[in-house]
N, C-alpha and C positions, 0 to 999 in steps of 0.2 A: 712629523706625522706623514706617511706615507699613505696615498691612494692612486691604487690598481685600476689601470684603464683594463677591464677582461671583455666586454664589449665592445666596439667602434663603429657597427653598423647599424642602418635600420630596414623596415621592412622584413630582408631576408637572410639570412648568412649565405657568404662564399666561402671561397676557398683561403681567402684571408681574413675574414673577418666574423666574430660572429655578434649578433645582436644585443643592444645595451643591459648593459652591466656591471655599475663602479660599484669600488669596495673600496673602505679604510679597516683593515684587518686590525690594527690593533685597537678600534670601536666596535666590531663586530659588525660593521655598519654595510649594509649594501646600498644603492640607486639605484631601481628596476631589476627584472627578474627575467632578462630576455632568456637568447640562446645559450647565454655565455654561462648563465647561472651553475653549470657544474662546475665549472673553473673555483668557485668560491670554496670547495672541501680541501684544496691544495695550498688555503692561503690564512683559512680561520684559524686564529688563534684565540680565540674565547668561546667560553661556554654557553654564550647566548647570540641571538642573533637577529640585528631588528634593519627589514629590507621595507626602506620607502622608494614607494610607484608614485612616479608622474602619471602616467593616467593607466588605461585597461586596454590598450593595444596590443593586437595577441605579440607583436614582433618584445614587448618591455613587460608580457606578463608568463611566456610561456614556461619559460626556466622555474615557474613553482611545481611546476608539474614533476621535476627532475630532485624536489627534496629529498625525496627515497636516499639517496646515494650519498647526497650529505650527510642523512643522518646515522647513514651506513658505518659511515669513516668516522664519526665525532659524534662523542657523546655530549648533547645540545639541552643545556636547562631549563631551554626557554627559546621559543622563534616567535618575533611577531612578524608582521604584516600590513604596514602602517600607510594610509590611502584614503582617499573623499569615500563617504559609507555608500553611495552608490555605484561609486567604482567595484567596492568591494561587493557588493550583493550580487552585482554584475558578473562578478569573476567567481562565486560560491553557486550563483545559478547554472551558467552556462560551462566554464571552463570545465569547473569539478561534479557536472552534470552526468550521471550514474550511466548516460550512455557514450561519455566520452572520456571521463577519466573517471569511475567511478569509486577510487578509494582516496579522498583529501587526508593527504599528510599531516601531522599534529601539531600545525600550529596556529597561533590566533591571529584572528584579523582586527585589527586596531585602527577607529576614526583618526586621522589627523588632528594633533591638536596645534594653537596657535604657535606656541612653543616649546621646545622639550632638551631638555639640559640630558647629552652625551655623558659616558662612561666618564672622561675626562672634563666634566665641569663646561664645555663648548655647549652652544645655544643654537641649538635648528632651529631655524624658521620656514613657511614656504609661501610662495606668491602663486595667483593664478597668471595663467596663459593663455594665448587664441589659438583655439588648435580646435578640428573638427570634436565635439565630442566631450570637451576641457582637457585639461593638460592643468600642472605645476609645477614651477621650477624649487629648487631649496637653496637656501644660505646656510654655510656654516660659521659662525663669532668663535673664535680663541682670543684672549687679551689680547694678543701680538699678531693674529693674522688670520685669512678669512678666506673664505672658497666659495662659490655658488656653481650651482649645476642646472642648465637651462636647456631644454631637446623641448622638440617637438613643438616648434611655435614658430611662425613668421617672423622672423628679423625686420624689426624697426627699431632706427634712433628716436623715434617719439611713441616707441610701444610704452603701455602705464609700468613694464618691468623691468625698465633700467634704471630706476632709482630704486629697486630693489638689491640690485647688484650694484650701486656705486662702490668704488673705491676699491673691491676686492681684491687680494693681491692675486689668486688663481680663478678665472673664469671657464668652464668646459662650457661647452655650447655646438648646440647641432648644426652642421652646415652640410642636406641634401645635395645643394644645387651650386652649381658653377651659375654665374651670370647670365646664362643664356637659355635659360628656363623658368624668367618670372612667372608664367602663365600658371604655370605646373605646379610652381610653389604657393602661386595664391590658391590655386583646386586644392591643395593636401594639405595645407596649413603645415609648410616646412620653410627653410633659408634659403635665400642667395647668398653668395658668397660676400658681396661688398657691403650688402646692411648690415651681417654681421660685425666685421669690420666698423664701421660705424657706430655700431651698438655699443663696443669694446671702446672704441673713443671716446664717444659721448659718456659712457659710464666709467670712465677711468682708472679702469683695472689694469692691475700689474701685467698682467701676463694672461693669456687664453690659448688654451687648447680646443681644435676641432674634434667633435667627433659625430654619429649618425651619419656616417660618410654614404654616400650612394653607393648599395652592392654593385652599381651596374658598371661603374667607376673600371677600365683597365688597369688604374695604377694613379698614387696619388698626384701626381705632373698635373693629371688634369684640370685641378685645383690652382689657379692663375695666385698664387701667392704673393709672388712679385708685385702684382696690382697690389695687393689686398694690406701688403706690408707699408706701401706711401699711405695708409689709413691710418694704420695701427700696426705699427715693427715687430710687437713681441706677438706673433701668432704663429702657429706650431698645427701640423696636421695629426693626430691621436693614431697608434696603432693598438692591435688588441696586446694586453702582458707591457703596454708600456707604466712604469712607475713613475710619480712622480712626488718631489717633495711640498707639502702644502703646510 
């Protein structure tokens, strides 16, 4: 199974990056609806199309604004929209609010449920987060192998959500901040770099990739890895269009 890092950033896109948005193309499946969200007409290959939000921050919700163009390109059976129902009234009030976008694209918005069995027989789940506003991360169950995807939340080893991720072979997970901005990470409810790190220990996943990388970032160096790898070895910093196998 194949899933497309087409997002890497948060907050705002640069020039390398544009705002969250993973996809498993042959689930139809998207994470978040950032900047990135055109990216997804280049890579669907099903006739439906079900995009779950961590939470209603414009930087992980704007890209629904951009369906037009997908639906342009692919004739789509079916798009949900799957998200906490106040997230979603939230994003049907204001985003698609008749003086800011005023024609909502055709598809449905769908409560989260506890559980929901994929195209291919896999089992989502999702966990809440601390995050200004709420936040939730997801898991995904295959018999043989497992993924979670966690943004937008403060990194701790004793947060209640890494036992929601134990064991996983793939962990994506946001990391804002280099070390030297815990202040800033507690005001915005984002990472430092070495709790994640920790996080990924203590919850003993195979492998994790960063991403929500800081737009303000010159270049990913800045990212003290070397430290961050004496925690936890297999960690990898995410670019946008990076593939990977899960």
């Amino acid at each position: 199974m194949k899933l497309l890092l087409l997002g890497t950033t948060g907050y705002h896109p640069n020039d390398r990056r544009q705002t969250a948005c993973m996809m498993l193309p042959e689930l139809g499946v998207v994470f978040d609806a950032g900047s990135a969200m055109y990216r997804v007409a280049d890579h669907l290959a099903t006739d439906s199309l079900d995009i779950f939000l961590t939470h209603a921050h414009l930087d992980h919700i704007v890209g629904l604004t951009y369906m037009f163009d997908i639906f342009h390109k692919h004739s789509l059976q079916q798009v949900r929209v799957h998200g906490e129902p106040a997230k979603l009234d939230a994003i049907d009030k204001h985003l698609f609010s008749e003086f800011l976008f005023p024609v909502a694209p055709p598809f449905k918005m769908q409560a989260l449920e506890p559980k929901t069995t994929l195209a291919d027989g896999a089992i989502l789940t999702h966990f809440p987060l601390k995050h200004p506003g709420g936040s939730v991360g997801y898991r995904i169950d295959w018999p043989d192998r497992s993924l979670a995807y966690v943004t937008d939340t403060m990194a701790s080893e004793n947060a209640d959500y890494v036992e929601k991720i134990r064991g996983v072979d793939l962990l994506i997970h946001e990391c804002y901040f280099g070390d030297d901005q815990p202040e800033q990470a507690e005001l915005t409810g984002h990472s430092c770099l070495t709790p994640v790190a920790q996080v990924a220990a203590k919850a003993e996943v195979g492998r994790m990739v960063l991403v929500h990388i800081n737009p303000l970032l010159d270049d990913d160096k800045t990212l003290n890895l070397g430290a961050a790898r004496k925690i936890f070895p297999h960690i990898e910093i995410g670019v946008d269009r990076m593939e990977l196998q899960c």
